[in-house]
N, CA and C atoms as an extended XYZ file, in Angstrom:
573
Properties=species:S:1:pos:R:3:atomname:S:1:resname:S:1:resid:I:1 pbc="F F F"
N        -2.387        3.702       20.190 N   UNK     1
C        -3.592        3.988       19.446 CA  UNK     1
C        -3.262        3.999       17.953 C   UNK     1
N        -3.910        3.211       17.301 N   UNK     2
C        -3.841        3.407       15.685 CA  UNK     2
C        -5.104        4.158       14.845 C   UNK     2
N        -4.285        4.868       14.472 N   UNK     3
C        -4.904        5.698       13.926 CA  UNK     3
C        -5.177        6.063       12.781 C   UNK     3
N        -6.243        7.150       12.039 N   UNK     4
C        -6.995        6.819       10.521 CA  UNK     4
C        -6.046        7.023        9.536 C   UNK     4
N        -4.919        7.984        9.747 N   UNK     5
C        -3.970        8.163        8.633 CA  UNK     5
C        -3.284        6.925        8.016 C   UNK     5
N        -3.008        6.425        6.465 N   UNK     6
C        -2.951        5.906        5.791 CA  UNK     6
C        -1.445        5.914        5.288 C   UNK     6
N        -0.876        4.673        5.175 N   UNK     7
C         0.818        4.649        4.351 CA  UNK     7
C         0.298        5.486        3.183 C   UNK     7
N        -0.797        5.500        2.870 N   UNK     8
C        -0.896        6.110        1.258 CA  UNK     8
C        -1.228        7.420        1.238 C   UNK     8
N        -1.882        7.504        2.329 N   UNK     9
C        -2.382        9.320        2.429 CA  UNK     9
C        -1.129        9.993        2.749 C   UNK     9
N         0.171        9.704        3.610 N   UNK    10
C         0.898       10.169        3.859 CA  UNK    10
C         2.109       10.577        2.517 C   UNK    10
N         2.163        9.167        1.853 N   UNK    11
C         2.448        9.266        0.862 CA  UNK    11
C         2.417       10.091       -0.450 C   UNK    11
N         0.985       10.594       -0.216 N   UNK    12
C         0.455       11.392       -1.256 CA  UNK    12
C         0.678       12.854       -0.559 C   UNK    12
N         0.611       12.996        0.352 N   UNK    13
C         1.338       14.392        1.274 CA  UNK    13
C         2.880       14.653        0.675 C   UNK    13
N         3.331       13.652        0.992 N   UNK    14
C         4.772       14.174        0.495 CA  UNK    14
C         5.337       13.970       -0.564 C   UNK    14
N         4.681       13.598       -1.532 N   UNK    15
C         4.873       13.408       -2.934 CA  UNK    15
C         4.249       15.008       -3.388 C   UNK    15
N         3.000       15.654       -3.074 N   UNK    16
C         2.434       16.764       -3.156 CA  UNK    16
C         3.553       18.034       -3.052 C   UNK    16
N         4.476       17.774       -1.341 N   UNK    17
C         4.877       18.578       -1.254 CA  UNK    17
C         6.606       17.857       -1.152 C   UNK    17
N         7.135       17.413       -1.993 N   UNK    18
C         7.991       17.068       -2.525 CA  UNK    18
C         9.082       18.262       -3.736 C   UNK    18
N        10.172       18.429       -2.980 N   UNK    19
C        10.824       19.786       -3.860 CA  UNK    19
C        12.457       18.869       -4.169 C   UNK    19
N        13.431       18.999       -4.102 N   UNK    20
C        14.754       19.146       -4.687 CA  UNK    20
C        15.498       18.185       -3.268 C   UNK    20
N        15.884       17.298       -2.927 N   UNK    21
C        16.715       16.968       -1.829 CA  UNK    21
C        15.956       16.206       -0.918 C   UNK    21
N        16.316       16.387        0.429 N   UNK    22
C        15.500       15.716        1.254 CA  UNK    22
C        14.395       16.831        1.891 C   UNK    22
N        12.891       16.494        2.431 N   UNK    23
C        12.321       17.619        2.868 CA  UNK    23
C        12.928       17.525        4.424 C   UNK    23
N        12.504       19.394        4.439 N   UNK    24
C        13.000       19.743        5.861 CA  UNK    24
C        12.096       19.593        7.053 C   UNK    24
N        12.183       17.766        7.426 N   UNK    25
C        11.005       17.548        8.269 CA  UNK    25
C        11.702       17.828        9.646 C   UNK    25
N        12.863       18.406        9.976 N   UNK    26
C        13.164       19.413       10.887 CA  UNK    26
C        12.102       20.529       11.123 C   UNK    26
N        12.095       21.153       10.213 N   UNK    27
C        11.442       22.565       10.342 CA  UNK    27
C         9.499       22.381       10.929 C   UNK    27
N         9.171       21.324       10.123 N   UNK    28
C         7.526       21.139       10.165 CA  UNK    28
C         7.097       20.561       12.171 C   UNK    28
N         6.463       21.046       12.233 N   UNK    29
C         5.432       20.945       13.876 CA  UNK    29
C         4.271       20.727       13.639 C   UNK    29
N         3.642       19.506       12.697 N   UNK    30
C         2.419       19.325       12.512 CA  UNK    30
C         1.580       18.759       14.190 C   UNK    30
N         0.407       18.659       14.064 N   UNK    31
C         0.150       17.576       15.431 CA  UNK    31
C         0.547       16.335       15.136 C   UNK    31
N         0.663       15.775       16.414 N   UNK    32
C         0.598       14.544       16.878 CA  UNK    32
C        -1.070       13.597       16.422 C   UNK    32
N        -1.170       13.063       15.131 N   UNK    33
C        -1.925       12.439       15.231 CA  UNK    33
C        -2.213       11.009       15.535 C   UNK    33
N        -1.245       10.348       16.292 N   UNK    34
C        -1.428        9.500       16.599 CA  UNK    34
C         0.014        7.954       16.196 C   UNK    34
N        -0.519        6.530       16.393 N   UNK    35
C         0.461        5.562       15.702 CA  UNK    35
C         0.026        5.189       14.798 C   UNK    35
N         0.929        4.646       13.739 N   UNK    36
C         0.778        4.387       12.759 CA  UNK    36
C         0.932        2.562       12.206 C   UNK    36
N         0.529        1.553       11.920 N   UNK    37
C         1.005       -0.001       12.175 CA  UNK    37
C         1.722        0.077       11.044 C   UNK    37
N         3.345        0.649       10.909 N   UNK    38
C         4.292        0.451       10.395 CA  UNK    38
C         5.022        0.184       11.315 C   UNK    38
N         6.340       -0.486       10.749 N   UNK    39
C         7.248       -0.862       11.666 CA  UNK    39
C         8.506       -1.001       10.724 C   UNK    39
N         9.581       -1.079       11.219 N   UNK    40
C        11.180       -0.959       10.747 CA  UNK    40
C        11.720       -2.041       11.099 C   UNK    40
N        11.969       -2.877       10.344 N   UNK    41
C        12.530       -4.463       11.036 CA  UNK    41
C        14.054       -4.383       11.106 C   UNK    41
N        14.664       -5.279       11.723 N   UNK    42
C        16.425       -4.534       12.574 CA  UNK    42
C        16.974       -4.967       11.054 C   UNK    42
N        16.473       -5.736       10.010 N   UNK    43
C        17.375       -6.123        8.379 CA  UNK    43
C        16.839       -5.278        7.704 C   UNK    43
N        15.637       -4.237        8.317 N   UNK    44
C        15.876       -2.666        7.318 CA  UNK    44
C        14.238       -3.137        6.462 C   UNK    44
N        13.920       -4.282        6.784 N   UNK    45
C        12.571       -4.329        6.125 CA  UNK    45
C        11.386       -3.446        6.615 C   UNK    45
N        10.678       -2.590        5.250 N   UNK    46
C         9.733       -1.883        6.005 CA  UNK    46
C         7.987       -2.605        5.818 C   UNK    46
N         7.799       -2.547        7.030 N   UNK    47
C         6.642       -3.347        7.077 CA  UNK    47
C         5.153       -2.411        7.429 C   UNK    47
N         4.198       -2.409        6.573 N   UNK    48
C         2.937       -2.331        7.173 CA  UNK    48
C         1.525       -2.774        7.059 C   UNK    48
N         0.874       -2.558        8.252 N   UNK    49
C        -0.377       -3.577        8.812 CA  UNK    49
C        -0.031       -5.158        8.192 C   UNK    49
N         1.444       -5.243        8.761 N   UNK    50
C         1.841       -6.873        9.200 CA  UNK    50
C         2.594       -7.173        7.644 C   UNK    50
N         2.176       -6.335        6.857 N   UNK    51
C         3.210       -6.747        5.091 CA  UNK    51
C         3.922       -6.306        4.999 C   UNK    51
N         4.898       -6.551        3.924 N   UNK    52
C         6.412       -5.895        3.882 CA  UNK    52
C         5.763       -4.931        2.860 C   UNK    52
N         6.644       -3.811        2.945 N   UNK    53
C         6.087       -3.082        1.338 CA  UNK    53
C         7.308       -3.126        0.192 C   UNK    53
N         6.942       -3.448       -0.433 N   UNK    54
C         7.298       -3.969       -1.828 CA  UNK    54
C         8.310       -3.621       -3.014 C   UNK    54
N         8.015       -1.924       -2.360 N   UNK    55
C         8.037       -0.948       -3.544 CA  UNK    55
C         9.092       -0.471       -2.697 C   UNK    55
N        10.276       -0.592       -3.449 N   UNK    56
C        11.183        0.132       -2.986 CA  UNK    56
C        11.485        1.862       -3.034 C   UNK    56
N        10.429        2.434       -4.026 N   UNK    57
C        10.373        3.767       -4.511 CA  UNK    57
C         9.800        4.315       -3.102 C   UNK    57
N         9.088        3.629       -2.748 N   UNK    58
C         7.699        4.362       -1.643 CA  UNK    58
C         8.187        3.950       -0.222 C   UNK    58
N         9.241        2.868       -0.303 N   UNK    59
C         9.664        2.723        1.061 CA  UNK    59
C        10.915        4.002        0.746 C   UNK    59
N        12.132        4.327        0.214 N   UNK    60
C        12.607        5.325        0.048 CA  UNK    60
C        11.891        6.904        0.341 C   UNK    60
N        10.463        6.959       -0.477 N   UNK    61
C         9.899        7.828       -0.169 CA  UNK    61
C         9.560        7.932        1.221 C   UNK    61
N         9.083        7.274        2.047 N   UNK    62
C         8.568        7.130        3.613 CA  UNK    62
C         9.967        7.817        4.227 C   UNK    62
N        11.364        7.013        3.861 N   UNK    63
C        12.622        7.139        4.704 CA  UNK    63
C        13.133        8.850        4.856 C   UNK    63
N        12.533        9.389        3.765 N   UNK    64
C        13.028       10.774        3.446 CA  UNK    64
C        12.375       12.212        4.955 C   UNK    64
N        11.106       11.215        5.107 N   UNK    65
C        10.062       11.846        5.883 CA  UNK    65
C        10.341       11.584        7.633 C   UNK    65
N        10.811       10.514        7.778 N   UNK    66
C        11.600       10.194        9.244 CA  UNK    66
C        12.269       11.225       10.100 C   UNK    66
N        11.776       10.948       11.230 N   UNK    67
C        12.128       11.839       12.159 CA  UNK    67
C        12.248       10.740       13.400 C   UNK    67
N        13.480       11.623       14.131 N   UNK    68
C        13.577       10.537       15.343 CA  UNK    68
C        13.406       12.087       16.720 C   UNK    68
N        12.582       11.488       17.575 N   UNK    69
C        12.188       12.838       18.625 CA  UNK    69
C        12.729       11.713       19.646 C   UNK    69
N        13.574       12.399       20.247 N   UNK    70
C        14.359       11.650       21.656 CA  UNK    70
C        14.103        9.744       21.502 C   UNK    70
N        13.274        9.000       21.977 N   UNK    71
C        13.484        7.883       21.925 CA  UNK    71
C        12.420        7.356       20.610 C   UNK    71
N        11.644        8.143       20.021 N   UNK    72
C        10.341        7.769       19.356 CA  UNK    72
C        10.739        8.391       17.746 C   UNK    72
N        10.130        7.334       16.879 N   UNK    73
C        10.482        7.528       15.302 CA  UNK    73
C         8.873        7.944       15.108 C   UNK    73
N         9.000        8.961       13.960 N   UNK    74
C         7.765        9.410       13.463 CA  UNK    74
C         8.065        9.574       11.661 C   UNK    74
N         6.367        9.559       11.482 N   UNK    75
C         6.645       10.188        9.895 CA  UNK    75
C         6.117       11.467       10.060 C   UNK    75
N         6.668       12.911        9.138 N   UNK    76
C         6.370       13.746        9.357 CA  UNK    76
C         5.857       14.288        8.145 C   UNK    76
N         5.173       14.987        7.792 N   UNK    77
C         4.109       15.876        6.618 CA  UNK    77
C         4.092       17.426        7.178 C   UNK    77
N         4.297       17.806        6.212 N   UNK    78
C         3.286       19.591        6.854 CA  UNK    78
C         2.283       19.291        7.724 C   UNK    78
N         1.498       18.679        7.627 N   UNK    79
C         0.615       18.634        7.948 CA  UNK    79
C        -0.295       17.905        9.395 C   UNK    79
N         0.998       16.436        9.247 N   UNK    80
C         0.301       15.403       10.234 CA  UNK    80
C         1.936       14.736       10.524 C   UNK    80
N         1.753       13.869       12.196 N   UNK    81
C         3.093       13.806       12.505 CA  UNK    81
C         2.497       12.054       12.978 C   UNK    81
N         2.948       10.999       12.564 N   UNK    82
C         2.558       10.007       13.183 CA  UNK    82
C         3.829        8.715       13.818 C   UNK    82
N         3.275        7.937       14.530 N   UNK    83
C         4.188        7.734       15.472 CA  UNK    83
C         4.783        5.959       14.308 C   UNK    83
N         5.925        5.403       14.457 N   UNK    84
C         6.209        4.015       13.731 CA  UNK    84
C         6.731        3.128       15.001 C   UNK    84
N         6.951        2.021       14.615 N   UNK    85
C         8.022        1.000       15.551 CA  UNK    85
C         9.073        1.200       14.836 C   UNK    85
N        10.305        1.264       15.354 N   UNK    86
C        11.726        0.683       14.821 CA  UNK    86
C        12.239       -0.366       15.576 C   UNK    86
N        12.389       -1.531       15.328 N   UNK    87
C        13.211       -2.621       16.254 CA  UNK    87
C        14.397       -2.124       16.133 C   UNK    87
N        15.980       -1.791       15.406 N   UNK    88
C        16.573       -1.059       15.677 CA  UNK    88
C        17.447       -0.085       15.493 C   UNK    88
N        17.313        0.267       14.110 N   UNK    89
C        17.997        1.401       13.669 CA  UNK    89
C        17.293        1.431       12.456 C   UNK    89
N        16.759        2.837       11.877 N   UNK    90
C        15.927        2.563       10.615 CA  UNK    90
C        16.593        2.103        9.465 C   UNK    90
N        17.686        2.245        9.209 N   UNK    91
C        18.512        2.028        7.548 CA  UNK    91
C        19.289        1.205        8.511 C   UNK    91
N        19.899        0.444        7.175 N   UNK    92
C        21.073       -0.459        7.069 CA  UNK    92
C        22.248       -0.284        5.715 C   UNK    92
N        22.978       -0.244        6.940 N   UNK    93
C        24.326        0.584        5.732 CA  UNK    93
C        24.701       -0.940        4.967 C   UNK    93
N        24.641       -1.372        4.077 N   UNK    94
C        24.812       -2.366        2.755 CA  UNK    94
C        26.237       -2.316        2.174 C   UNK    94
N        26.983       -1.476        2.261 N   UNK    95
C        28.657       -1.841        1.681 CA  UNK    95
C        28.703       -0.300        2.475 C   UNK    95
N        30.067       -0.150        2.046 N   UNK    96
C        30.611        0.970        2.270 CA  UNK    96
C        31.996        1.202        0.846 C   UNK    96
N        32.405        2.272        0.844 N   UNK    97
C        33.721        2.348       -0.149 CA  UNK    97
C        34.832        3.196        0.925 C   UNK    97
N        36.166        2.368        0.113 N   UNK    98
C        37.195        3.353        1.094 CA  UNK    98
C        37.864        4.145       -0.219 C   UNK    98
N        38.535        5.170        0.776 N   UNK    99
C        39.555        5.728        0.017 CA  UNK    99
C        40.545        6.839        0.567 C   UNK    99
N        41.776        6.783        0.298 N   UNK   100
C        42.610        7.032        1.181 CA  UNK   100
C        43.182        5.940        1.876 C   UNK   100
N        44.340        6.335        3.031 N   UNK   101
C        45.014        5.345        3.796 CA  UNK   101
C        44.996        5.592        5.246 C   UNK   101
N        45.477        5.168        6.240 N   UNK   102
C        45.844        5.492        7.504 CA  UNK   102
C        44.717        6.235        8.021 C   UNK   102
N        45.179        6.981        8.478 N   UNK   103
C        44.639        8.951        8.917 CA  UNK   103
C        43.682        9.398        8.015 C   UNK   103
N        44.343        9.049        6.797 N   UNK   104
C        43.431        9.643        5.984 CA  UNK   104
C        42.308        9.237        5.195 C   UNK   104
N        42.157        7.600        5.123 N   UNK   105
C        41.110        7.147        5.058 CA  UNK   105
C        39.898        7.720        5.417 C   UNK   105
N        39.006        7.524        4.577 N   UNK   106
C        37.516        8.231        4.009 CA  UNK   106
C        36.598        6.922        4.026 C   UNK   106
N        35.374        6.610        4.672 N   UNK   107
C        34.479        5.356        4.619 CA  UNK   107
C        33.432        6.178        4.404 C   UNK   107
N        33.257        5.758        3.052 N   UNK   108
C        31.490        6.322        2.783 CA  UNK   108
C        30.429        4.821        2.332 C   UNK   108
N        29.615        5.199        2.960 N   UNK   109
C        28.310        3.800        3.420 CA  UNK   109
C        27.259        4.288        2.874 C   UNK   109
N        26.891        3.180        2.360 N   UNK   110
C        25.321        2.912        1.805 CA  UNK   110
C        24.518        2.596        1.937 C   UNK   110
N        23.163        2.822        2.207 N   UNK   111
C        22.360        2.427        2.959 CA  UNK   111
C        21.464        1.830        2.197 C   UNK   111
N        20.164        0.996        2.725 N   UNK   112
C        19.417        0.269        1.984 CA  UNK   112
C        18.185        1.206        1.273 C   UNK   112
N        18.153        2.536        1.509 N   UNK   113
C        17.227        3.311        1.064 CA  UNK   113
C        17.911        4.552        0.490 C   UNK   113
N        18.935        4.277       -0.308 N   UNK   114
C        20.223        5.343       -1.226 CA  UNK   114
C        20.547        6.397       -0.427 C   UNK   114
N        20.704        6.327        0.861 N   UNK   115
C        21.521        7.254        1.028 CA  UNK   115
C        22.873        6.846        1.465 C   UNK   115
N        23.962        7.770        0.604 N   UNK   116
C        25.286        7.692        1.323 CA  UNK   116
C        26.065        8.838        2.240 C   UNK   116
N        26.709        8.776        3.083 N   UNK   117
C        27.294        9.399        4.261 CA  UNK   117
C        28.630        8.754        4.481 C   UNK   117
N        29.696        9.521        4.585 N   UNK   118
C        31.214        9.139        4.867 CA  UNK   118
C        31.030        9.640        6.549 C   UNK   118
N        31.564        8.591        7.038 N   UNK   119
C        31.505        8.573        8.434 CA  UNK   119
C        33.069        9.303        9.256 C   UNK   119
N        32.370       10.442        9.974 N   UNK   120
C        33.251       11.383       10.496 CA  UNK   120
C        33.303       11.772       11.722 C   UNK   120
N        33.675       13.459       12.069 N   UNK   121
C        33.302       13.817       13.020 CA  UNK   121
C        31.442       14.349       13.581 C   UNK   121
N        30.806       14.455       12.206 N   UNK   122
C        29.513       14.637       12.489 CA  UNK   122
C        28.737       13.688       12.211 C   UNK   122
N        29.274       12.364       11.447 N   UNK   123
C        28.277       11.633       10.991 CA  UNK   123
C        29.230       10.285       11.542 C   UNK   123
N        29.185       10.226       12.586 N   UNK   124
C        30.520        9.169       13.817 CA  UNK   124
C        29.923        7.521       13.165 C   UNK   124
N        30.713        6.888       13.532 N   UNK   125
C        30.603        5.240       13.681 CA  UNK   125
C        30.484        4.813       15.315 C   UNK   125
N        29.280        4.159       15.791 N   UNK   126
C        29.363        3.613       16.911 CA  UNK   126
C        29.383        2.299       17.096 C   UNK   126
N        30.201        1.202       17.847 N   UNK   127
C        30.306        0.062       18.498 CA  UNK   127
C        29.178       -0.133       19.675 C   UNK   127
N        28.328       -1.196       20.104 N   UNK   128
C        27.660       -1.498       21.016 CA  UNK   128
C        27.851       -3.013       21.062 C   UNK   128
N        28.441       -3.567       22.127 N   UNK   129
C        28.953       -4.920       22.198 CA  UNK   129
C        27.222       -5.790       23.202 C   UNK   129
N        27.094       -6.041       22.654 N   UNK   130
C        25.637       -7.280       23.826 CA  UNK   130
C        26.565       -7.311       24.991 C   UNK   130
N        26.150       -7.547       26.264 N   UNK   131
C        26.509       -7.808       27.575 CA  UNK   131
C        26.477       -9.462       27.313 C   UNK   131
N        26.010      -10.320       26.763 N   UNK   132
C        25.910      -11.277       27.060 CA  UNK   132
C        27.316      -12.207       26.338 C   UNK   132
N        26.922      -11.770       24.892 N   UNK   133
C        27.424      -12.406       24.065 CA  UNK   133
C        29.138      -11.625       23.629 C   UNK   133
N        28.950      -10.334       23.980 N   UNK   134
C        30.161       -9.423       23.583 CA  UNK   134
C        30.066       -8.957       22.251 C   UNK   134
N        29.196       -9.512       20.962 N   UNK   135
C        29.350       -9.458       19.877 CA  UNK   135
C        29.190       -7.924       19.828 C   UNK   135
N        29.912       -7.073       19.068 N   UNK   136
C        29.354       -5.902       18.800 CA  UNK   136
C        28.021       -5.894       17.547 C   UNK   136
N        27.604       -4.514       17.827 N   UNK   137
C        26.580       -4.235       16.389 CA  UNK   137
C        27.225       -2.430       16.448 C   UNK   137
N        27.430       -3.113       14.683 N   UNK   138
C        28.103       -1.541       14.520 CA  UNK   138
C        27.323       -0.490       13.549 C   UNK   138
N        26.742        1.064       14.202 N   UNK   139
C        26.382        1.580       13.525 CA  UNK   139
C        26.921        3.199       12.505 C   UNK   139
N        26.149        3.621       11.705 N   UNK   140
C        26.717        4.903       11.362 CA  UNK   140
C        25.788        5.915       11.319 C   UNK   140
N        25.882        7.460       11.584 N   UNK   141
C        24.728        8.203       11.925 CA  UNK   141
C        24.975        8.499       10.526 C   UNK   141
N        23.471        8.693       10.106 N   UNK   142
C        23.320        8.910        8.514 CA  UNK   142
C        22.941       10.720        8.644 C   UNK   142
N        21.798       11.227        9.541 N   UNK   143
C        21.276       12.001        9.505 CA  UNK   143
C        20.278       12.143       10.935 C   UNK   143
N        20.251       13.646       11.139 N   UNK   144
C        19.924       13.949       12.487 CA  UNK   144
C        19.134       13.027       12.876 C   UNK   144
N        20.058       12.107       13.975 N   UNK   145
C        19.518       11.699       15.038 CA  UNK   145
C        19.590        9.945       14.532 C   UNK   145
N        19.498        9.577       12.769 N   UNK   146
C        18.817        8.533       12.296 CA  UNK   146
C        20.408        7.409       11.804 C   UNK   146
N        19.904        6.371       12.485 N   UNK   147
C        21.804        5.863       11.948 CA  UNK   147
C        21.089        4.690       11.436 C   UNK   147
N        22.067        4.226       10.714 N   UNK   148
C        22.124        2.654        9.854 CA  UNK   148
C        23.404        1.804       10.341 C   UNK   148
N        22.739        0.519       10.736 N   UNK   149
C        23.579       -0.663       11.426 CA  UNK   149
C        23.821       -0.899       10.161 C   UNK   149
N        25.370       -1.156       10.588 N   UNK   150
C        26.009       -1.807        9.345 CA  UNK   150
C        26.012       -2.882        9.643 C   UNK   150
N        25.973       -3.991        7.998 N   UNK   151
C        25.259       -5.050        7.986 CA  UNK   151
C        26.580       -5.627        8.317 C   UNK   151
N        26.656       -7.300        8.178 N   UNK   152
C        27.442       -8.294        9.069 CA  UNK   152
C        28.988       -8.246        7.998 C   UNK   152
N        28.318       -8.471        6.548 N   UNK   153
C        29.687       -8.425        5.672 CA  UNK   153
C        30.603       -6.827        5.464 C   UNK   153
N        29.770       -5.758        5.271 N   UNK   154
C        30.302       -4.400        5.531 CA  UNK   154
C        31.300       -4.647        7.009 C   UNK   154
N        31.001       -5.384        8.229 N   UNK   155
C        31.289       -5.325        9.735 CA  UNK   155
C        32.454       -5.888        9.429 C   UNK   155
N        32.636       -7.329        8.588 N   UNK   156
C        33.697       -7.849        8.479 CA  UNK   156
C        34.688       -7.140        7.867 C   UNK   156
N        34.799       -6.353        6.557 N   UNK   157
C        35.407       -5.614        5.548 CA  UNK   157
C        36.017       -4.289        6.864 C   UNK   157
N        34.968       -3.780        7.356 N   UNK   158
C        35.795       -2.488        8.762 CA  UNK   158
C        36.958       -3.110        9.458 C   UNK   158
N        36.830       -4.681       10.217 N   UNK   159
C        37.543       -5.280       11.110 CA  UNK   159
C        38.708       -5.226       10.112 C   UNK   159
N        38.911       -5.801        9.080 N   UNK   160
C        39.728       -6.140        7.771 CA  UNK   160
C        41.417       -4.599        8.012 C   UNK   160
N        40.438       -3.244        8.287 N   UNK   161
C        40.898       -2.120        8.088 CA  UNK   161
C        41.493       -1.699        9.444 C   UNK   161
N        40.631       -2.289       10.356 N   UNK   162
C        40.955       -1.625       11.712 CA  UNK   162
C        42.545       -1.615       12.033 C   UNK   162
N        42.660       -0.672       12.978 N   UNK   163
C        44.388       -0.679       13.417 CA  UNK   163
C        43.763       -0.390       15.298 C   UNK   163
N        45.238       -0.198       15.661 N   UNK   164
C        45.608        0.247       16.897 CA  UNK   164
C        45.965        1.446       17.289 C   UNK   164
N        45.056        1.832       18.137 N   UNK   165
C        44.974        3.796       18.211 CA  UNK   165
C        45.083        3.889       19.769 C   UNK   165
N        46.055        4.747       19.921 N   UNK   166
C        45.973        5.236       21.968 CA  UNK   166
C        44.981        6.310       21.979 C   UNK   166
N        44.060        5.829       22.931 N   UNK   167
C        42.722        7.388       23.231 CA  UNK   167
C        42.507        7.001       24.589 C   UNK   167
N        42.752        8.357       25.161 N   UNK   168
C        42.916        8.602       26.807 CA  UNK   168
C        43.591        7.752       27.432 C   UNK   168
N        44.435        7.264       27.111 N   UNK   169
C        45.585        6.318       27.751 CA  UNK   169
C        44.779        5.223       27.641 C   UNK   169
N        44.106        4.369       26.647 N   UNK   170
C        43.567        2.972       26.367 CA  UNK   170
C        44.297        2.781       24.686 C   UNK   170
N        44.445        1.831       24.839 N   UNK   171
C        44.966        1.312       23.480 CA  UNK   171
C        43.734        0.477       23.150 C   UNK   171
N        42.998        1.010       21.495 N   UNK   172
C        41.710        0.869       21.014 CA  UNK   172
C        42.269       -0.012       19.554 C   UNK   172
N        41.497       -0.971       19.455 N   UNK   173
C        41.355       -1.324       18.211 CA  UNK   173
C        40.458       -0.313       17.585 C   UNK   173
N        40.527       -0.228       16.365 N   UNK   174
C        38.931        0.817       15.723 CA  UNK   174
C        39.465        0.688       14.372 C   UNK   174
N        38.976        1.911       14.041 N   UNK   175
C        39.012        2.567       12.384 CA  UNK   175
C        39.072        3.970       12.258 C   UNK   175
N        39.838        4.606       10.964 N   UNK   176
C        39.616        5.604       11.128 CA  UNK   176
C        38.732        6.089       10.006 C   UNK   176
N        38.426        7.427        9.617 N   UNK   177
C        37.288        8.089        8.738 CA  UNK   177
C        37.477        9.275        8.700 C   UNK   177
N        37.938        9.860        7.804 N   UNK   178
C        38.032       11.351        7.833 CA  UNK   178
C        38.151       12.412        8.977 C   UNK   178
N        39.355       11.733        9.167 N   UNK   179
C        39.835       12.351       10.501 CA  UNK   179
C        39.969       12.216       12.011 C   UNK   179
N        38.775       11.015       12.024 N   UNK   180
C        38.565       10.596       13.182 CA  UNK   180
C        38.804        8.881       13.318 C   UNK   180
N        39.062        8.874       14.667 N   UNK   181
C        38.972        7.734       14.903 CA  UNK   181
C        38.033        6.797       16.075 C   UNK   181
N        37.212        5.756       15.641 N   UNK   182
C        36.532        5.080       16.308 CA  UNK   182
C        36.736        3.904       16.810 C   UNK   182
N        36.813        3.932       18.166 N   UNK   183
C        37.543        2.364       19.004 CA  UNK   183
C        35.906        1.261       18.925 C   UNK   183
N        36.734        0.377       18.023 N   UNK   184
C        35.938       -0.913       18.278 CA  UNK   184
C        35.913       -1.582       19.671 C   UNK   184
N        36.850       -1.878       19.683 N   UNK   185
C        37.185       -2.823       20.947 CA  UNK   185
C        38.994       -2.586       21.535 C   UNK   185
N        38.690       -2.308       23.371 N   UNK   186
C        39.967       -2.341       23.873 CA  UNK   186
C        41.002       -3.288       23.249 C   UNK   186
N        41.750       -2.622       22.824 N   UNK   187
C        43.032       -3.860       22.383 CA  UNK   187
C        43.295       -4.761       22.993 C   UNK   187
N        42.937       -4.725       24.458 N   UNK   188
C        43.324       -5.567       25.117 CA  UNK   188
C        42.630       -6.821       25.663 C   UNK   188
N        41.295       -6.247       24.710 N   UNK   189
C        40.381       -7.415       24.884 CA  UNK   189
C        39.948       -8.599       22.943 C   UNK   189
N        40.851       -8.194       22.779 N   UNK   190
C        41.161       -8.579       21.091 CA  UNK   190
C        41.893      -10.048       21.833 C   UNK   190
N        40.631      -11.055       20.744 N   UNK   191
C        41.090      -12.809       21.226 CA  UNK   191
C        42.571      -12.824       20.913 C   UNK   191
């Protein structure tokens, strides 16, 4: 169902109630008013009633308001909670920076709507390989619940870094990140 609320009315909600950081659209339980014909395209384009929007200020602004409830993305307001499409991860991490070595290497990622996050034990890197093709798509959790696929040249620059790590008696290609380490692919399945 699409419904009367507006990219712009929402907009003007959280610009209204707009304070210091990100808002705490954790905390807010507005109703459910319905879907909204926005959508999240898998290259991070935000689209609505079928256009891209333009404005990178106001697509940033929208991203701040995101909420992901078990399988379903919403925008959230004090006030009103409405439902979006995501094809498949809302942000797209755009570079990343290293620093440090080994173990101690630090990867902090950037996303296409300014936020950055060094990928850890709370904010992990995940691998998902296609069944068909094997290719992985690699993402990073930015914020509760909300991750950004890292894009294809960032993917190449990780592989660049990756090493060989034993976890639970498998020998993992991966990477590490502030402490942790994430298996790309069984070593033993490396061409």
């Amino acid at each position: 169902m699409i419904v009367t609320p507006s990219a712009e009315g929402i907009a003007a909600s959280v610009k209204a109630a707009k304070g210091r950081g990100l808002p705490p659209v954790h905390l807010w339980d507005p109703p459910f008013c319905g879907d909204l014909d926005m959508r999240i395209a898998r290259d991070g384009t935000w689209f609505y009633q079928g256009t891209p929007i333009g404005r990178p200020g106001l697509v940033r602004l929208f991203s701040t308001i995101l909420r992901k409830d078990g399988d379903q993305y919403f925008l959230v307001t004090p006030v009103e909670k409405v439902g979006i499409t995501v094809d498949d991860a809302p942000f797209v991490a755009v570079d990343f920076d290293v620093t440090g070595e080994d173990r101690g290497q630090r990867l902090t990622f950037h996303t296409n709507v300014g936020d950055s996050v060094t990928a850890g034990p709370a904010t992990p890197l995940r691998f998902v390989r296609d069944p068909e093709t094997g290719e992985p798509s690699p993402y990073v959790m930015v914020r509760a619940g909300l991750e950004a696929l890292i894009d294809r040249k960032s993917f190449y620059r990780l592989v660049e870094l990756g090493t060989e790590h034993m976890v639970d008696g498998t020998e993992w290609f991966g990477i590490w990140s502030d402490g942790a380490f994430f298996g790309i692919i069984p070593a033993a399945d490396l061409p």
